[in-house]
C-alpha positions as CSV (number, residue, x, y, z in Angstrom):
1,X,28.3,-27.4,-73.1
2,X,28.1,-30.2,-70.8
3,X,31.5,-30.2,-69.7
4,X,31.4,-26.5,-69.2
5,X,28.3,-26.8,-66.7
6,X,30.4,-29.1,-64.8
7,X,33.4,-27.0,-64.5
8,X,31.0,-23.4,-64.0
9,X,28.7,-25.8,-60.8
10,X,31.9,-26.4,-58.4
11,X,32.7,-22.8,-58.8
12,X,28.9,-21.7,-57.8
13,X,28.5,-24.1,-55.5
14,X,31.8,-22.9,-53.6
15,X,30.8,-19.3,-54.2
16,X,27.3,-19.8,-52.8
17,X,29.0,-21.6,-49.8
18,X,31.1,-18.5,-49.1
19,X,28.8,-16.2,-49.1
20,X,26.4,-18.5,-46.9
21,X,29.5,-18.4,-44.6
22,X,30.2,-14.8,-44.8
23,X,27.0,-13.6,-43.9
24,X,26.7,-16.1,-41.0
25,X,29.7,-14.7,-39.6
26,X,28.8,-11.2,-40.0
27,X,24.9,-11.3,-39.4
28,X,23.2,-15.0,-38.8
29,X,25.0,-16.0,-36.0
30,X,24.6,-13.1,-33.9
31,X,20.4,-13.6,-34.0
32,X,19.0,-15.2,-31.3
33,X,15.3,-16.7,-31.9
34,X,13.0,-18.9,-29.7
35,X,9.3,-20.5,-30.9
36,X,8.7,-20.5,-27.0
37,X,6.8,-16.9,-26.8
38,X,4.0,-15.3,-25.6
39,X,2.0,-12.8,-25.8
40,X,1.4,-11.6,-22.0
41,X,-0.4,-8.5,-19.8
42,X,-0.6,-7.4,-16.6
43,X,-3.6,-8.6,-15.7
44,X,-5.6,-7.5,-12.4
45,X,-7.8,-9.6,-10.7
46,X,-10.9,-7.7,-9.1
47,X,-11.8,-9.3,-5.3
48,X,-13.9,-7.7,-2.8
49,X,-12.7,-6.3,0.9
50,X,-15.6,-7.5,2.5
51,X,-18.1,-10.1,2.7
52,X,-21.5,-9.9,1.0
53,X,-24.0,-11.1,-1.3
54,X,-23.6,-9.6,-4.8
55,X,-26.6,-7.1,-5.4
56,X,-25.8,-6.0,-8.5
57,X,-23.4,-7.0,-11.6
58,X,-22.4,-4.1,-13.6
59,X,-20.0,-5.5,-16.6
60,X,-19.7,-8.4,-18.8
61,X,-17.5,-10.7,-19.8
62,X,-15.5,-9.7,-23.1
63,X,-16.8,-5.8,-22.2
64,X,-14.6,-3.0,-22.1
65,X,-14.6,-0.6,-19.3
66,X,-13.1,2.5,-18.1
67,X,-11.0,3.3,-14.9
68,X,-13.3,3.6,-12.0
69,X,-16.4,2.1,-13.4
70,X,-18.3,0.1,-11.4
71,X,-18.3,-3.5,-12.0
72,X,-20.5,-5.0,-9.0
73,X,-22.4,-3.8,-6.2
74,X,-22.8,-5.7,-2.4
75,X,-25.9,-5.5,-0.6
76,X,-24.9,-2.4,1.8
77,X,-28.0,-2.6,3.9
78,X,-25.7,-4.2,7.1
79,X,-22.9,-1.7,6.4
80,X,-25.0,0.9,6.6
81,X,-26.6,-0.3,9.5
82,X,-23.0,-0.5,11.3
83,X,-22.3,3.4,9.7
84,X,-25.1,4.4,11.6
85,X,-24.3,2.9,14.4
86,X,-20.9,4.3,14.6
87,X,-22.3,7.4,14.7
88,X,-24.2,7.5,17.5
89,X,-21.6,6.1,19.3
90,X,-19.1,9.1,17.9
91,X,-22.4,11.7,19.2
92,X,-22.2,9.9,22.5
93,X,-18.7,10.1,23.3
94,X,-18.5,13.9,22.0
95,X,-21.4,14.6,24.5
96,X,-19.9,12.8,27.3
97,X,-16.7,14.5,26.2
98,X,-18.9,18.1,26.3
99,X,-19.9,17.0,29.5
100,X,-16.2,16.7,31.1
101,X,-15.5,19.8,29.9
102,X,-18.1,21.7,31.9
103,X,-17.8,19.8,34.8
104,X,-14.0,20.9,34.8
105,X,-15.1,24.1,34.0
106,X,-17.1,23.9,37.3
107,X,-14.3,22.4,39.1
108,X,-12.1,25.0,38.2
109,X,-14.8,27.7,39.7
110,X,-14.9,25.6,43.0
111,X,-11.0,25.8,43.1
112,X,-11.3,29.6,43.1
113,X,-13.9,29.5,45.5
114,X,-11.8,27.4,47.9
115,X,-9.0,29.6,47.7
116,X,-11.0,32.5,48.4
117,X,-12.5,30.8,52.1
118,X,-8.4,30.1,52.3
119,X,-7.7,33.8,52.5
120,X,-10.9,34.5,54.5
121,X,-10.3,32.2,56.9
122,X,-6.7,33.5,57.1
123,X,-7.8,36.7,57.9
124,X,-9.8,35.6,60.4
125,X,-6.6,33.5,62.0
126,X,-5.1,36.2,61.7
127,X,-7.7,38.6,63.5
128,X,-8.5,36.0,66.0
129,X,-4.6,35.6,67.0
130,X,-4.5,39.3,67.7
131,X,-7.6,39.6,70.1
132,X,-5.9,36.4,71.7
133,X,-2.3,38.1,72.1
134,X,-4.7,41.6,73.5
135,X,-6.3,39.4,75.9
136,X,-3.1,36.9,77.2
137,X,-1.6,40.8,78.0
138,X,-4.6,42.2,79.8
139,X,-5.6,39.5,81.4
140,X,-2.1,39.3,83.5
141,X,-2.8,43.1,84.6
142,X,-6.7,41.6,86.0
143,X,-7.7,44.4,83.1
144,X,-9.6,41.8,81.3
145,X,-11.7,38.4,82.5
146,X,-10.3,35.1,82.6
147,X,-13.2,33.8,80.5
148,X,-12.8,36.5,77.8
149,X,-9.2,35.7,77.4
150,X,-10.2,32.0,77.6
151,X,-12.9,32.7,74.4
152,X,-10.4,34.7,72.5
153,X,-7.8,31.6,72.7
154,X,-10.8,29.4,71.6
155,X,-11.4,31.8,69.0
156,X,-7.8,32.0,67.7
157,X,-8.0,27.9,67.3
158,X,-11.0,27.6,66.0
159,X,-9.5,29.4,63.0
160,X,-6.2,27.8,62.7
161,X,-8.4,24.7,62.2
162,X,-11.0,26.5,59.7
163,X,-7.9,27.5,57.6
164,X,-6.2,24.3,57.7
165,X,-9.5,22.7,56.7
166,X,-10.0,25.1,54.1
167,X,-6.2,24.5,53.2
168,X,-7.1,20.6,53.1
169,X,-10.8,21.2,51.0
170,X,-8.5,23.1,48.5
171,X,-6.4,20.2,48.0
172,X,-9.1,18.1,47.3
173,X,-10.2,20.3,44.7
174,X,-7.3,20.5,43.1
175,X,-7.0,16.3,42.9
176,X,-10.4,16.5,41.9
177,X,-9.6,18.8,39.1
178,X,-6.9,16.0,38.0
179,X,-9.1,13.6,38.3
180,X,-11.4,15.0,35.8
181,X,-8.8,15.5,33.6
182,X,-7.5,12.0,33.3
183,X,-11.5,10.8,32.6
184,X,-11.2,13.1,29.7
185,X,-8.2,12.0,28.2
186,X,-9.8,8.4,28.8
187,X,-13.2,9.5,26.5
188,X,-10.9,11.9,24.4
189,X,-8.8,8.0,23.7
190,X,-12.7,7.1,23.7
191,X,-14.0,9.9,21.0
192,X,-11.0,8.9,18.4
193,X,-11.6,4.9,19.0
194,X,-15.3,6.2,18.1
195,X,-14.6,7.9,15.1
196,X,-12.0,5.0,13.7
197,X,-14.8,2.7,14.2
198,X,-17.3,5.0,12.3
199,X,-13.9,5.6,9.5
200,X,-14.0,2.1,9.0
201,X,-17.7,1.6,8.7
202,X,-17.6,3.9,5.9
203,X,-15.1,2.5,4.2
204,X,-16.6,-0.5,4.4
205,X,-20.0,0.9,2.8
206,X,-17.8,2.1,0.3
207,X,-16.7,-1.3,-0.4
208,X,-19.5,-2.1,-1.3
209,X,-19.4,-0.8,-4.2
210,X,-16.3,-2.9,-6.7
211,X,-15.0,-0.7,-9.3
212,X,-12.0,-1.0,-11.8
213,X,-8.6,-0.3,-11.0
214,X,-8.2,0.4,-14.7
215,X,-9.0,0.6,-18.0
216,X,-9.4,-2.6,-19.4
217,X,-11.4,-5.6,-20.9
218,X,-13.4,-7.6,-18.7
219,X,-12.8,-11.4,-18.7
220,X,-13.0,-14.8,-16.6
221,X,-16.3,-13.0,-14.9
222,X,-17.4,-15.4,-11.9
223,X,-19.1,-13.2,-10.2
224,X,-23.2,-13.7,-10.0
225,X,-26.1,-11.7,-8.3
226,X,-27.3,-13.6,-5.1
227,X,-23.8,-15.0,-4.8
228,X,-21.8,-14.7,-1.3
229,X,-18.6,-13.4,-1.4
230,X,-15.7,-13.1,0.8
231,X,-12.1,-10.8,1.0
232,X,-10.6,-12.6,-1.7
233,X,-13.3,-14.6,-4.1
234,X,-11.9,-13.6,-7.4
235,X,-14.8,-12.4,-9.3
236,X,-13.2,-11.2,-12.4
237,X,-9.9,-10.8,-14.9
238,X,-9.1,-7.3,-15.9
239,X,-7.1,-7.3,-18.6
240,X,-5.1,-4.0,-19.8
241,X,-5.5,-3.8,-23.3
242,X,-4.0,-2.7,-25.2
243,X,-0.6,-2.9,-22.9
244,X,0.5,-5.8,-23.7
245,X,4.0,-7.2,-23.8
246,X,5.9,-10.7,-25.1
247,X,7.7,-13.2,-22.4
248,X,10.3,-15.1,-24.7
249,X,12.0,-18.4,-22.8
250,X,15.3,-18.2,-23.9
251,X,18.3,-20.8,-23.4
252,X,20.7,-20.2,-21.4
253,X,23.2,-19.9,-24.0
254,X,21.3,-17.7,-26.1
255,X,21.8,-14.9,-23.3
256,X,25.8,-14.1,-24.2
257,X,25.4,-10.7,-25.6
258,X,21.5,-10.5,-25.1
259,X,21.2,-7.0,-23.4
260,X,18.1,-4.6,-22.4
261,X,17.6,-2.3,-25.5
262,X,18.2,-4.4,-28.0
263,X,16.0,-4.8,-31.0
264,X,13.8,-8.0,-31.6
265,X,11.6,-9.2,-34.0
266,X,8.0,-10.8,-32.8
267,X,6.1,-12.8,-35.2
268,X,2.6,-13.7,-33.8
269,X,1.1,-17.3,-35.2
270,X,-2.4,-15.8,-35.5
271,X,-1.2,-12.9,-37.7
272,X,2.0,-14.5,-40.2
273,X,1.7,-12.1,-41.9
274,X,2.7,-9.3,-40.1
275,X,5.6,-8.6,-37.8
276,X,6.4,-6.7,-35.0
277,X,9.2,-4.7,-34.4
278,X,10.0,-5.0,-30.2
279,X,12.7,-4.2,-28.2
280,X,14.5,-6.3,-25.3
281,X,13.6,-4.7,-21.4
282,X,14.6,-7.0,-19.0
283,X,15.4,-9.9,-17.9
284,X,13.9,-12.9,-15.0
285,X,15.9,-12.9,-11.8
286,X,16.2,-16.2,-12.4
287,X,15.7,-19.4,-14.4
288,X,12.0,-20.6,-14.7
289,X,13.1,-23.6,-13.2
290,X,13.6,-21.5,-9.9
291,X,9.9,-20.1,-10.0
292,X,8.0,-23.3,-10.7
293,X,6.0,-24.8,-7.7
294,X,8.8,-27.5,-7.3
295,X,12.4,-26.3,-7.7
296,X,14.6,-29.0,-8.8
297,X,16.9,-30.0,-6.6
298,X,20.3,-31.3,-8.2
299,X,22.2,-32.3,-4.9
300,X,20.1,-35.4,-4.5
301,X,19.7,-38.5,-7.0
302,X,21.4,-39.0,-10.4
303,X,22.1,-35.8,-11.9
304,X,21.4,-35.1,-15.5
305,X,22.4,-31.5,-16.3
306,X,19.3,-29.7,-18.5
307,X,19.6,-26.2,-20.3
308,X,17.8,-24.1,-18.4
309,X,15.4,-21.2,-19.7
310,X,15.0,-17.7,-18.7
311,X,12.0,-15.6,-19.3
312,X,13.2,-12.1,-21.2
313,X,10.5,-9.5,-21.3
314,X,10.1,-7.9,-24.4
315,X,8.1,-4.4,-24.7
316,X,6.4,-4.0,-28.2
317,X,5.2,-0.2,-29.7
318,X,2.2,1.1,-28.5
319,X,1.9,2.7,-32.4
320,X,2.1,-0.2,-33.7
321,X,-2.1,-1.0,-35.6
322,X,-1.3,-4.9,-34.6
323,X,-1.1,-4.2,-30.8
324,X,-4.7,-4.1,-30.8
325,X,-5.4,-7.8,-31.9
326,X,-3.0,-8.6,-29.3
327,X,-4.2,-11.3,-26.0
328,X,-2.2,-12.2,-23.5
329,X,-1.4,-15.9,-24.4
330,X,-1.0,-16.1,-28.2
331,X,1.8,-17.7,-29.4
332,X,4.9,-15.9,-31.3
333,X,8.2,-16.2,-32.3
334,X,11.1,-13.6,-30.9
335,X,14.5,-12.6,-32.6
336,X,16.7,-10.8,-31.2
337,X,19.6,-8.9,-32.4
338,X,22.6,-9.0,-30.5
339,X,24.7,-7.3,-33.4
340,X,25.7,-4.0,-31.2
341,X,26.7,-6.4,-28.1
342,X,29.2,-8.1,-29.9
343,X,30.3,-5.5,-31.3
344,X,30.8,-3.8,-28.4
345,X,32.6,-7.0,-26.8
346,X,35.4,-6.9,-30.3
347,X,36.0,-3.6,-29.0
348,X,36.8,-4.8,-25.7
349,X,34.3,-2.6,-23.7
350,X,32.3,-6.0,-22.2
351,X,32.3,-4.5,-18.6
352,X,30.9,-1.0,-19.2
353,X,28.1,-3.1,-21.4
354,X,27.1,-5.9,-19.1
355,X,26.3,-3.4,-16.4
356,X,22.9,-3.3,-16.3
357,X,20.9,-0.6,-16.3
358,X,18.6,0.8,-12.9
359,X,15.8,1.2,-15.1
360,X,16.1,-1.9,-18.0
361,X,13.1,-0.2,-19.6
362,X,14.6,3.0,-20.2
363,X,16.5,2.1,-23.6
364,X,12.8,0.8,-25.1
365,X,11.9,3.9,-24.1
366,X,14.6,6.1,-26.4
């Protein structure tokens, strides 16, 4: 029995190595895994657009809130001071603008007016310059008196300078007229300036009041009442649960025939027992090397070549009843299968694969 045992163990041995080979070579080698994983989110940070002290604070750390709920209130008592002050200053200009309009209006009238002492007076010239024409013929036959003849040619002056003053008094009506018109333009330019101001002092009131870009849970709350704030003080995290996706930091030459759409495998540390069934979506434009607040650079000192890591976003079911334990920064472990790549690569079609799609999330999607 002994002796058989020893023959039948080579022969296992050999058999268990071959198919340990066989299914490397068919499956294991084409799986790519990583330890370095996280859970991540898109996580919002709510500031303020204006400076204030806090009056109110709506939310709670850990609490979940809705799109568009408020989460803290400013003191508004200056901004609507300044609202209210812009619009006065809107009333003013539109009654000053009011006022423009009638005193064109009145211009206009004295325009017509002028042009009707134009015609009157041109009459006149005109009747004037025939009395003195009557007279200069009359007065050569002694039928008339020097001094008549002598009136009549005053006369027939007197109203070629009324109608050239008349002409001139037009004139300056008309430039009058233009005048008045540029001025309100100028408070027209001065109206919209008014109303901008008041535009933004309302916007500013509305400011006043923070609310959530989206749904979410509330976290990292800094914001307290009594506190002065500025354009920029972060006040709270709003995270977007439960959208949530994995960062996996592959090596560099685990990429080969990594490609968006692929299947992957997440296995989260705080739940082992469970895994999740995700699906490669894109890819880093670059290394994280690249990102990091100082880049390495290689072309100076002693150069000691390192693998580099890429971040690969992978999008995980939104079905799925584990995605609601999910928190951006839990650890997990990522597989992914690269099976279809290389199979795609045997069948020599590399090219049409590599090309990467517009929109890397649309094969998760199907």
């Amino acid at each position: 029995m002994r002796n058989r045992i020893l023959l039948v163990l080579p022969v296992l041995v050999v058999a268990l190595i071959g198919v340990g080979l066989w299914y490397w070579w068919t499956d294991w080698r084409f799986f790519e895994s990583t330890d370095d994983a996280y859970v991540a989110s898109d996580v919002s940070v709510i500031s303020p657009k204006i400076s204030g002290y806090l009056k109110e604070v709506r939310v709670e750390n850990n609490e979940r809130v809705t799109a568009g709920q408020v989460l803290f209130v400013i003191d508004d008592s200056d901004y609507a001071a300044r609202v209210a002050q812009a619009r006065a200053a809107v009333a003013g200009e539109e009654a000053t603008l009011a006022t423009y309009g009638d005193r064109i209006t009145l211009q206009q009238a004295m325009i017509e007016e002028a042009k009707a002492e134009i015609q009157a007076a041109a009459a006149d010239l005109v009747r004037a310059q025939a009395d003195y024409r009557r007279y200069q013929a009359l007065v050569t036959s002694d039928f008339a008196s020097r001094q008549r003849f002598e009136q009549a040619k005053d006369d027939a002056a007197k109203a070629a300078a009324i109608l050239a003053k008349d002409r001139a008094a037009l004139i300056a009506q008309q430039d009058q007229l233009a005048v008045l018109r540029s001025e309100r333009r100028e408070e027209e330019a001065k109206l919209d300036q008014a109303r901008a101001n008041l535009r933004l002092a309302r916007n500013n009131l509305a400011n006043t009041v923070i609310r959530a870009p989206v749904a979410g849970v509330a976290g990292n709350r800094a914001g307290q009442i009594g506190q002065y704030v500025q354009p920029g003080t972060q006040l709270l995290s709003l995270v977007p649960l439960p959208r949530v996706y994995v960062t996996a930091n592959f090596k560099e030459t685990q990429l080969t025939w990594m490609r968006p759409g692929e299947p992957a495998e997440v296995a989260v540390d705080a739940y082992p027992d469970h895994v999740l069934k995700g699906c490669l979506e894109s890819f880093a434009p670059g290394s994280g090397a690249q990102f990091s607040l100082l880049p390495p650079d290689n072309a100076t000192g002693n150069f000691t070549k390192i693998v580099q890591r890429v971040p690969v976003r992978i999008a995980l079911p939104a079905e799925a009843p584990l995605i609601r334990l999910l928190r951006p920064g839990l650890s997990v472990e990522v597989t992914v299968d690269t099976r279809g790549e290389a199979l795609r690569e045997a069948q020599g079609s590399i090219g049409a694969a590599a090309a990467e799609p517009a929109d890397t999330g649309a094969a998760c999607r199907r």
